[in-house]
N, C-alpha and C positions, 0 to 999 in steps of 0.2 A: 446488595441488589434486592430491588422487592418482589414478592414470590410473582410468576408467571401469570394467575391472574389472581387479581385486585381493585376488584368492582368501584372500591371507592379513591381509585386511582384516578387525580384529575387531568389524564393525556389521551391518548388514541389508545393505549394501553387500555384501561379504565373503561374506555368505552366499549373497545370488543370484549371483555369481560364480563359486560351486563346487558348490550345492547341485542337481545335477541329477538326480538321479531324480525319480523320478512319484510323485502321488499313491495309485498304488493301491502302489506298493514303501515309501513310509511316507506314515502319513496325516498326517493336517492336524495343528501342533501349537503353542504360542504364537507361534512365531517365525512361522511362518506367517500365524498369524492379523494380525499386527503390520504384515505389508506387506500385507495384503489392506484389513487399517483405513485404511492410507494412500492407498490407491487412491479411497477416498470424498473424498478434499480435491478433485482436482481438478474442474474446471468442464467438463466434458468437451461437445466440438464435436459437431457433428453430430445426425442426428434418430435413427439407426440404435442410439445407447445407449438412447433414450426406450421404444425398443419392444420386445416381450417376446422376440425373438430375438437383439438384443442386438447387438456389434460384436465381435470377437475383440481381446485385449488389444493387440496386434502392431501392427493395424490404425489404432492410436490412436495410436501415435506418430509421430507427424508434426509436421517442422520449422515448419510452417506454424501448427499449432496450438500450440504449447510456452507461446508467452508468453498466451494468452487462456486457457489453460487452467489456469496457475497464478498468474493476477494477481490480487493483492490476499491472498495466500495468505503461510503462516508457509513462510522457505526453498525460494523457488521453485528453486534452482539444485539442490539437493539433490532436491527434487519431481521437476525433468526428470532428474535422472538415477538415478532410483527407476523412471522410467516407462521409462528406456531399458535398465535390465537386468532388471526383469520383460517386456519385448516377446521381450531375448533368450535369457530362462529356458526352457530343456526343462519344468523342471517348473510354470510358469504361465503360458509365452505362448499357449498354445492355449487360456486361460480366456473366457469372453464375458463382455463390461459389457453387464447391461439392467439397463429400467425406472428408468433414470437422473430423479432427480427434483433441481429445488434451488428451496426454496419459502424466499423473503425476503419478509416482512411489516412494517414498521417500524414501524406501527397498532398490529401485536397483539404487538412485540416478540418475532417470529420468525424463528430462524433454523434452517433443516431443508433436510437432506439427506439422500440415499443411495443405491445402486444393489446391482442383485443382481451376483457375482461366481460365475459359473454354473463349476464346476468340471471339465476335462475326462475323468475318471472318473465324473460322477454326482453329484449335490448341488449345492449350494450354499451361498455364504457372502452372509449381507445384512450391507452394511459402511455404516453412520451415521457420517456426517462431523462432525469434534468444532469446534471454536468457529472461526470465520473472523476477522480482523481487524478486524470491525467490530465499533463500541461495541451495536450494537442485538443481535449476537451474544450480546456476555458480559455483555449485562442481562439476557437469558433464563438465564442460567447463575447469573447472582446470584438470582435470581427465585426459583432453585430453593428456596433459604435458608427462604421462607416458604410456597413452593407445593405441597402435595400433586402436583399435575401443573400444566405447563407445557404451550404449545403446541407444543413438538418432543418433547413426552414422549406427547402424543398421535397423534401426526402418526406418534411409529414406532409404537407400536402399528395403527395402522390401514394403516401402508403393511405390514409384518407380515404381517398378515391378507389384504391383498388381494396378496400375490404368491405365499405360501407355497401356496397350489394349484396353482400355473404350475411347481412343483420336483420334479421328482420326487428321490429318494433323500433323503441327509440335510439338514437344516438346519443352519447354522451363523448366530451374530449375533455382532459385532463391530464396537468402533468403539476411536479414540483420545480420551481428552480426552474432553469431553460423548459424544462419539459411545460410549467406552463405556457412560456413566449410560443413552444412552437403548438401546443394546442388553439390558442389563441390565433395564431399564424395562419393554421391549416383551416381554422374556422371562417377566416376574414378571405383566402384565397381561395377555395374549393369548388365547386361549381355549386350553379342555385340548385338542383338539386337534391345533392348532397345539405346543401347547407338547410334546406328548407324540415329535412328531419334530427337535427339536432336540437338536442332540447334544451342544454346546458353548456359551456366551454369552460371549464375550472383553472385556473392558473392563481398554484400555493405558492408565492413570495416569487413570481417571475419577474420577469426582466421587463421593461418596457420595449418602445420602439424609438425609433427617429421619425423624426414630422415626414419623412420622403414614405415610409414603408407603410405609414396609414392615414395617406390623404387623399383617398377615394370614397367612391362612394359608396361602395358594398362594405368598408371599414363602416361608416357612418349606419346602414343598415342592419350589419349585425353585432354591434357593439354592445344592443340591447341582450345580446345572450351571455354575454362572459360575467360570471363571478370571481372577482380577486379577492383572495385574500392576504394580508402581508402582518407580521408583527408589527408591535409598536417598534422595535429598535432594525427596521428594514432595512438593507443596504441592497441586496440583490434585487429585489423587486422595487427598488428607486431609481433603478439605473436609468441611461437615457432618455431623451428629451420628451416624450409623448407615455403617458400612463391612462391605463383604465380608469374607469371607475373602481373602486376598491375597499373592501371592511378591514378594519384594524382588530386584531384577535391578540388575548393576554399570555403571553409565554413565562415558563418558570425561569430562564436564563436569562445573560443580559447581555447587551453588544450583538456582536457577529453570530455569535452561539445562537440567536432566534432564529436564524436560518435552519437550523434542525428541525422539522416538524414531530419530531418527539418531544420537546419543548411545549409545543402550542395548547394551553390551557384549554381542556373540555368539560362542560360542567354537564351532566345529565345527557341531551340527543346535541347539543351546539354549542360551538369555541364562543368563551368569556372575552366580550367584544371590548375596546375598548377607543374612547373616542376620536382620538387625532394620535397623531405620528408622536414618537419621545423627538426632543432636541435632536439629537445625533442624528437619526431618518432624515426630519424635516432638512438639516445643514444638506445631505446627499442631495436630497432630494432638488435642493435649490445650490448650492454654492457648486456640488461639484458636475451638476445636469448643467448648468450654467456656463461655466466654462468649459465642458464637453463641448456645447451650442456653439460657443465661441470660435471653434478652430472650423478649419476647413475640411472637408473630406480626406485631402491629401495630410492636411498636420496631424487629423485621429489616426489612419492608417499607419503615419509613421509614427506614432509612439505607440501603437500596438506592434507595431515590429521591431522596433526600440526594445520595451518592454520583455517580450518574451525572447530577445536576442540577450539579455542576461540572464534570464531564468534558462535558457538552455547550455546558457556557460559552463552551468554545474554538471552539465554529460547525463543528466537522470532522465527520466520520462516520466513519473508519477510525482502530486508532492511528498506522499508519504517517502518517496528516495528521494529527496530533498532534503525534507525533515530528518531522514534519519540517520544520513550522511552529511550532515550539517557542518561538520570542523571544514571537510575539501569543498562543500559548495559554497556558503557563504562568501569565502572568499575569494573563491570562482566568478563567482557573481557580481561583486565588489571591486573587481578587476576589469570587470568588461562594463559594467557601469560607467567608471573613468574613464574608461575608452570611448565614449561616445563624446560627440562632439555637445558643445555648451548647451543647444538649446534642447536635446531631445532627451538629456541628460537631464535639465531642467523640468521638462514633461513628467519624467519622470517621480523625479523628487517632489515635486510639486501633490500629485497624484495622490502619493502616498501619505505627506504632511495632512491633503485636506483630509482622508479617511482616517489617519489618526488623532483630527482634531475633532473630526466630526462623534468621535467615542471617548476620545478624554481629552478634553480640553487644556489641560493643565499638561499635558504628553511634550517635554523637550525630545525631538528626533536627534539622534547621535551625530554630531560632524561627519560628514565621510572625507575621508583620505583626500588630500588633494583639490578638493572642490566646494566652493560656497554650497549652500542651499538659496534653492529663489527665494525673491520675498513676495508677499502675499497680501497685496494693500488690500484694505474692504474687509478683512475677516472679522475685526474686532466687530463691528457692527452689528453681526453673527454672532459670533461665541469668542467673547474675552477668554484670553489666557495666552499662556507661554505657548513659542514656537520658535524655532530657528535653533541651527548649530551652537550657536555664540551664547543660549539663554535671551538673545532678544528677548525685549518686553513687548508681546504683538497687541500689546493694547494700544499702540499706537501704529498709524499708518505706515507702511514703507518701513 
């Protein structure tokens, strides 16, 4: 691992290691925004973030709290050492965390967070926490597929409202992951008040919408505030049928892995842009937004409920108890798969095929037990290569 700080390190690492001037000598700008989104993952200790004065960033890193604050979280060791060179940033350890919330409902299929990141010049950044490890997480995230709104898409809206009185100067919203969708969310539903002092909306590799949740007309008027950025190999911020505008920024990994924003290439004060989507994005982007578009409201809902009714087969709550219990889940899973009837069974395998062609095209999916895989006319068009149980050759139709 490379040492703690390493200025000529090309990641968000790298940059709090050199980047020391103040906010009032340059202002707030993606790179910025990107480690302030990450600050919403942690589970932070203490009663002093809850309340409207908040703790100072510096104040929070403590040996004692490192593991409860990043447990159950995506790269906790990357986490702790994100929190120990923003405590020793000139230009962010003097920040305050309030108004710390982290609201999990498993009832209503909620996961919501966020806290203010009160800036030492004046303003603020409110930073939504994007998907946590748990399946009850990323069934609110699949949820979005058929929901106008969502329970964390309400929840920032209304945490929004009730803090932006407490800020004086500007506003800023930002999240990673869902946390972008729901800054972006809270930006396009909030009152014109509110909305009239925001000065940025940040959403790092968020998720889109559906044409229902942004076809008004305050969507249209403050569209002009939101910066997205996503990797060249995006899947999570290619979801669904309506997307921002958005910059392409260069990551050291490849596939799904670009979804870490430890990943994301920073050279000097700004991420190494680069110009259009990789193959794999673009295919998301269009072959599987495409047939998302396709179904009905009722056929996405029921294959999100398809879906996580095998992933709950395995008895776990996190994926890491998934993953880690993998000999009794899998086959857990595998069991209750077959047990769905043909077509939602078919949703399902379908789903999976397009995201694993959309990263390796050459990818044969295993036969499972019992049951065909659909076939998938149109793909070759898109991305030649193998697919199907049997070795089909999907260079051709049907």
């Amino acid at each position: 691992m490379s040492q703690l700080f390493d200025p000529s390190e090309k990641s968000l690492f790298g940059y709090l290691s050199r980047a020391f001037d103040t906010f009032d000598e340059r202002p707030l700008a993606d790179v910025d925004s990107l480690v302030l989104a990450c600050l919403s993952y942690f589970r932070y200790q203490g009663d002093a973030v809850r309340s409207r004065e908040g703790s100072p960033v510096r104040e929070l890193f403590r040996a004692e709290w490192v593991e409860a604050m990043t447990r159950g979280l995506w790269n906790p060791e990357g986490l702790a050492r994100l929190l120990a060179l923003v405590a020793a940033s000139p230009r962010f350890r003097d920040l305050r965390v309030s108004d710390y919330v982290d609201d999990f409902d498993e009832a209503a299929e909620k996961q919501f967070s966020a806290c203010v990141l009160r800036l030492p010049g004046g303003g603020a950044y409110v930073s939504f926490r994007g998907t946590d490890n748990t399946l009850v997480g990323w069934k609110e995230d699949f949820n979005m597929a058929f929901e106008t709104g969502v329970p964390s898409q309400y929840a920032a809206i209304d945490y929004l409202e009730r803090v932006a009185p407490t800020i004086e100067g500007p506003l800023y919203l930002g999240g990673h992951s869902k946390g972008g969708n729901l800054a972006v969310c809270a930006l396009a539903r909030c009152s014109a008040g509110v909305a009239a002092r925001v000065g940025r909306a940040f959403s790092h590799d968020g998720p889109g919408f559906t044409e229902e949740a942004l076809a008004d007309e305050l969507w249209q008027e403050r569209s002009a505030l939101v910066s997205k950025t996503v990797p060249r190999s995006s899947v999570i911020g290619m979801l669904f049928e309506r997307q921002e505008d958005y910059a392409v920024v260069d990551s050291s990994t490849m596939g799904l892995t670009q979804h870490d924003p430890f990943s994301w290439v920073v050279e000097g004060t700004d991420f190494v842009r680069q110009e259009g989507l990789g193959r794999g994005a673009s295919f998301v982007d269009k072959g599987l937004n495409e047939w998302i578009a396709s179904m009905t409201r009722a056929e996405r809902e029921g294959f999100v409920e398809a879906l996580f009714s095998v992933l709950d087969a395995a008895g776990e709550d996190t994926f890491a108890e998934l993953s880690g219990n993998w000999q009794a889940s899998v086959p857990a899973m595998l069991r209750r798969l077959g047990e769905l009837e043909p077509e939602r069974r078919g949703h399902i395998t379908r789903a999976l095929a397009l995201l694993a062609q959309a990263f390796v095209p050459d990818f044969e999916l295993p036969q499972m037990p019992d049951f065909e895989l659909p076939q998938f006319p149109g793909l070759a068009e898109l991305l030649p290569g193998k697919m199907g149980g049997q070795g089909t050759d999907r260079t051709e139709e049907g």
